[in-house]
N, C-alpha and C positions, 0 to 999 in steps of 0.2 A: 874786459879791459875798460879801463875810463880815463876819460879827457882830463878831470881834474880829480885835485886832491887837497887834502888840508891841515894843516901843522895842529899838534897838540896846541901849543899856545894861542891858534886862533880860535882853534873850537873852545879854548876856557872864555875865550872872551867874546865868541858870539853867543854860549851860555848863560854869560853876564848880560847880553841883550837881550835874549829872548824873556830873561826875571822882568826886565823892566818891560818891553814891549810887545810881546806876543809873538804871534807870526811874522816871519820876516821873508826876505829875498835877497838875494846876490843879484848885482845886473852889472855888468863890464858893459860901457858904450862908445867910448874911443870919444866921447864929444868933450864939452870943455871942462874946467875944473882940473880937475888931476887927472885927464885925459883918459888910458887906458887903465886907471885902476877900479880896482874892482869897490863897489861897494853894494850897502846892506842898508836896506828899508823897512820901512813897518810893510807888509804883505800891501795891504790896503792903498798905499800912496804910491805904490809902482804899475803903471799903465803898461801891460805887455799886448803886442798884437802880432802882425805875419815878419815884420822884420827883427824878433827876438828867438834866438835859439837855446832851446835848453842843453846845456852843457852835460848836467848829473848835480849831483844831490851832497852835499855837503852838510855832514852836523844836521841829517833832518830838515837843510832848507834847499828849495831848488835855485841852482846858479845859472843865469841866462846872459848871454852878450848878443849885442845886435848883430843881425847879419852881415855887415858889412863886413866888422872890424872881425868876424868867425870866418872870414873867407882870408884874413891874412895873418889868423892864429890857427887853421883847422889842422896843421900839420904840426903842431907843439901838445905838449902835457904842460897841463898848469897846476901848480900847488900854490895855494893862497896863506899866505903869512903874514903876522902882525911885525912892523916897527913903531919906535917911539918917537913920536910928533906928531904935529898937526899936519893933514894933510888941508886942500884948498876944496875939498866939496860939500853935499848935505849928507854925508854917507853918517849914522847913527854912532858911529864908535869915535869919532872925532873931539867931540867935548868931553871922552875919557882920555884925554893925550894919545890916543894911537891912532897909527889908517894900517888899514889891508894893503898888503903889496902881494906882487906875483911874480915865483921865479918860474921860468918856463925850461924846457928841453925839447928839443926835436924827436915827434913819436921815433920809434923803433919801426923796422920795415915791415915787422908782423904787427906790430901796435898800427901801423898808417892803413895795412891792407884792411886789418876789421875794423877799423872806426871810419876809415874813408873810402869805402868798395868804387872803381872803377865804372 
């Protein structure tokens, strides 16, 4: 089972990221900017420590959200998708007119027992 997941359309376009910049990252942080969305870095320029949680693996990159704002999404499934406009942070897909957004759903009661055991 996994916590996230990822639309065709965005894997064409973290695709088009990885031509231009290498290894990358997902990090959801709930802080300022476009708040809870999710965005994407060059590997390199993303500091992770004990308050980042790894989610799973998207298109070959790992997606992490800080622990805070993972203790008030731990009981959803995320799918990350692309819209068209500018979003307000430094997330790398921005000065191609799109951001990442996330639609979510409330795990399943067999999906919550194995992702969040008791």
């Amino acid at each position: 089972m996994e916590r996230v997941a990822i639309t065709e359309r965005a894997i064409a376009l973290v695709k088009q990221l990885q031509e231009k910049h290498g290894e990358l990252i997902f990090h959801q942080s709930g802080g300022c900017c476009d708040g809870s969305s999710p965005m994407i870095f060059e590997k390199e320029d993303m500091y992770l420590d004990d308050s980042d949680v790894l989610l799973g693996e998207l298109a070959g990159i790992n997606y992490y959200m800080n622990r805070d704002q993972y203790e008030y999404w731990k009981h959803t499934h995320l799918t990350i998708d692309i819209t068209a406009g500018r979003g307000s942070s430094f997330s790398l897909e921005i000065p191609l007119g799109f951001r990442f957004i996330i639609h979510s759903r409330m795990l399943s009661e067999e999906e919550n027992s194995a992702l969040n055991p008791a």
